[in-house]
N, C-alpha and C positions, 0 to 999 in steps of 0.2 A: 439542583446543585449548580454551580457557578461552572460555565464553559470553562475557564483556565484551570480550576480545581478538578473539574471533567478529565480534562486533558493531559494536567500534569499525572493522573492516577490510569489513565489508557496507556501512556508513556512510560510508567513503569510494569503496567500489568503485563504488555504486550513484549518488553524485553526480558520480563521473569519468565514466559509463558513461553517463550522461544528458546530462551538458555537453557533453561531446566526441565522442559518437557520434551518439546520438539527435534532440540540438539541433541537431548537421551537416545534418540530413536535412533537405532540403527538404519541406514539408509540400505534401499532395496537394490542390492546387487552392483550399490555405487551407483545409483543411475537416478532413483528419487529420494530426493531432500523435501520436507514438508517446511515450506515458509507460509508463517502468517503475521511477521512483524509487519511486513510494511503496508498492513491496512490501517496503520496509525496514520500512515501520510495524506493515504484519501480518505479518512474521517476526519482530519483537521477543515477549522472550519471554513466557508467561502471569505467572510472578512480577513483574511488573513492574506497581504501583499507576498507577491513573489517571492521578491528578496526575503523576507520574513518566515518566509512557506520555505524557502530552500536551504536555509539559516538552521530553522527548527529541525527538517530532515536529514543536514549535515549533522546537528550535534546528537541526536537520534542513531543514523546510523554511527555513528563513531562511537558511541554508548553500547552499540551491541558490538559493534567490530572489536571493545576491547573485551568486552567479556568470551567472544571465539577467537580472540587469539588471531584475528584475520586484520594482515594491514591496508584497512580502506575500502576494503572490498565494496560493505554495505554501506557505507558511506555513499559511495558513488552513484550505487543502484539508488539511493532514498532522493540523491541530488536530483539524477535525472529525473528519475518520476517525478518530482515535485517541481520541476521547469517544463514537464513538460501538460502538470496539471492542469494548469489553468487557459490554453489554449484547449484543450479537450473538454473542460469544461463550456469554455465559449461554442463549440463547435455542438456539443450534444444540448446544450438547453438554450431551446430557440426564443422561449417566452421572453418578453420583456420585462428584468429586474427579478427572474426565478431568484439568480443566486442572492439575490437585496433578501429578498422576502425568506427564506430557510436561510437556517444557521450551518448545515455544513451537506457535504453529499451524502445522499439517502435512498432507498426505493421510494418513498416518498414524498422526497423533494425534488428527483429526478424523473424518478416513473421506472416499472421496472426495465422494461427495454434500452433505454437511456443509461439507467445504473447499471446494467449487464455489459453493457460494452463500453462501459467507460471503465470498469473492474476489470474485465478481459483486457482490451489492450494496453492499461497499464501492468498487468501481472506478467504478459509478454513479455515488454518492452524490461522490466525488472528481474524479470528470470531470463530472458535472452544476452542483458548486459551482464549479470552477474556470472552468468555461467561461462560468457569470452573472458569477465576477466580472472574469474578462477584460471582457466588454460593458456589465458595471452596468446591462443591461436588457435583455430578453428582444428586441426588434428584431420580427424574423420569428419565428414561436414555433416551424415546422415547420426551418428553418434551425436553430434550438437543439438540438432533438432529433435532427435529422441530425447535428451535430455532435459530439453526447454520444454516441451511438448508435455513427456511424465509429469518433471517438475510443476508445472503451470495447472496440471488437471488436478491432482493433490490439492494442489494450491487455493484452485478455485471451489473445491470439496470443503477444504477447511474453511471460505471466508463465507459459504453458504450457509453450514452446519456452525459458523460466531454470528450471523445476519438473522439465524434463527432463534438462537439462541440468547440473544441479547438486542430484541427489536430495538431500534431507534426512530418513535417516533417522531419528525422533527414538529415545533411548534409553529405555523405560520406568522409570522409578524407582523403585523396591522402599521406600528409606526415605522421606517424605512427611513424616515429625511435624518 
């Protein structure tokens, strides 16, 4: 299948499968929310410029933001993360031209150790922001971090039990120039 046709169809699977399943769920005591949209942003692929990468994850999160009724919220969270991709990606793949040679981040194309913490701190950094700006203020500060914390382990439950479930093997590239 065609990367952009790939993509345009993760793009809407991934906002159906969050409105209508995950947002169903009642959340646990107000404390755990299950997010699995924004592993759209780190499966887009490495040829994809910043600006392009933060463009797609604006109009993305703004795509779910209008179907929850939230103004901006994920928006925000899909911006950062996607400005803050591609530095994390330089930083975790040391080889020269990994990200030339695979089409997008993977266990795979990264290694698992590499794709574990490159999935962790960005799931952090997107449930950490999301969650100040639900409150626009830290409140209880041990209550935030529970809630990042829960939030984030769900979190990383669910892109374990979609990484299992829908392997992506990527194909190595031979031509690059």
């Amino acid at each position: 299948m065609n990367d952009l046709l790939k993509n345009i169809f993760r793009f809407f699977a991934f906002i159906l499968v969050q409105v209508y399943i995950l947002h169903k769920i009642p959340p646990l005591h107000r404390f755990i929310v299950p997010y699995l949209y924004f592993l759209y942003v780190l499966w887009l692929p490495f040829s994809l410029g910043r600006t392009w990468l933060m463009i797609v994850a604006f109009v993305y999160g703004l795509s779910l933001d209008y179907f929850l009724l939230t103004p901006g919220l994920h928006a925000a969270a899909c911006v950062l993360i996607a400005y803050v991709r591609p530095f994390l990606v330089n930083i975790l793949i040391r080889q020269e031209g990994a990200e030339q040679s695979y089409g997008a981040p993977s266990i795979h194309s990264m290694g698992l150790a590499p794709y574990s913490l490159f999935v962790l701190v960005l799931t952090l950094l997107h449930h950490g922001y999301l969650v100040f700006l639900e409150w626009m203020e830290f409140g209880n500060f041990w209550y935030f971090l529970g809630k990042v914390g829960a939030t984030t382990a769900v979190s990383l439950l669910l892109i374990l039990i979609t990484e299992l479930l829908f392997y992506r093997k990527e194909r190595y590239r031979t031509n690059t120039a």
